[in-house]
N, C-alpha and C positions, 0 to 999 in steps of 0.2 A: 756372942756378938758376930763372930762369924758365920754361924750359923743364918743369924738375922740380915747379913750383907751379902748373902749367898742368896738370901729368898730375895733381898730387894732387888737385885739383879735381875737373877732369873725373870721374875714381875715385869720387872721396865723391859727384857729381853723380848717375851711374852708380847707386852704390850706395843713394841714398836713393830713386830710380825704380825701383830694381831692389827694394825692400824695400815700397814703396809700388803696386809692381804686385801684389806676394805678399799686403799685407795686401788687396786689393780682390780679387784673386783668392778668399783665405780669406772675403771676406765675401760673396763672392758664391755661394762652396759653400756657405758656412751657410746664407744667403736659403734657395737652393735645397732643402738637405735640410733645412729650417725647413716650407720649405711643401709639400713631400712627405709628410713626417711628420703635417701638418695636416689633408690631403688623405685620408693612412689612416686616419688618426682619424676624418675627418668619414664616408669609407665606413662603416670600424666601427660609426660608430654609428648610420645610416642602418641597416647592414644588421639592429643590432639591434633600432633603433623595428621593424623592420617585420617579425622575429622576436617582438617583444609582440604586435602589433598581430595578426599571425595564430595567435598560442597564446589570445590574447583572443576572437578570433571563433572557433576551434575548442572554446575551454572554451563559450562562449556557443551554438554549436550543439548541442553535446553535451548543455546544459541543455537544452534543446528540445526534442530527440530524447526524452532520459529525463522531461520532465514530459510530450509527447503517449504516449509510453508506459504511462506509468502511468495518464493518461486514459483510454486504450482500455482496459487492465486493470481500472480501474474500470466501465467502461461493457458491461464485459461480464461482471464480476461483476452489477451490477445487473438486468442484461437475464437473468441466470443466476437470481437472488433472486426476480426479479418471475413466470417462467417456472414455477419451484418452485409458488410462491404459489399462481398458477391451475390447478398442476395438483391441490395441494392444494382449493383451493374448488372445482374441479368432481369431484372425487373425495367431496367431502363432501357437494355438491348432488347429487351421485347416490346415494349414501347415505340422505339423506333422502328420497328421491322413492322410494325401495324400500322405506327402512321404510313412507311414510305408504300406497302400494300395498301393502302386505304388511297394514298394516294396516286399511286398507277392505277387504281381502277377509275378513280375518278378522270385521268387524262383518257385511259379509255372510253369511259362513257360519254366525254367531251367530243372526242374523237368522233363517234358515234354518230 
């Protein structure tokens, strides 16, 4: 009988070591795939800050690009307008320098 109360011991000794390795076992996969999991998230979101962070500096050069753009378009509109202009006023100053020639010849020839 002692014998028998000696094995059921040992058994149930056994038994609660043996359930007591499993539950540390289980907590130590959980740890593990706890800070796995932790770990792709914090990738994830690492990879996305710096997915903003260069759609942010591409929208921002891309403003850039289109307001020197349209700078130069402007500035070559202008230099286009200003161009016009003086061919206009010397087109006109020669104009008047023919008529008022045209016209001293004729006081001349009046003259005459």
């Amino acid at each position: 009988m002692l014998a028998e109360a000696e094995a059921l011991v040992l058994a149930e000794a056994e038994a609660l070591v043996d359930a007591e390795a499993e539950a540390l076992v289980d907590a130590e996969a959980e740890a593990l795939v706890d800070a796995e999991a932790d770990a792709l998230v914090d990738a994830e979101a690492d990879a996305l800050v710096d997915a903003d962070s260069d759609a942010l500096v591409l929208a921002e050069a891309d403003a850039l690009v289109d307001a020197e753009a349209e700078a130069l378009v402007d500035a070559e509109a202008d230099a286009l307008v200003l161009a016009e202009a003086e061919a206009l006023v010397d087109a006109e100053a020669d104009a008047l320098v023919l008529a008022e020639a045209e016209a001293l010849v004729l006081a001349e020839a009046e003259a005459l």
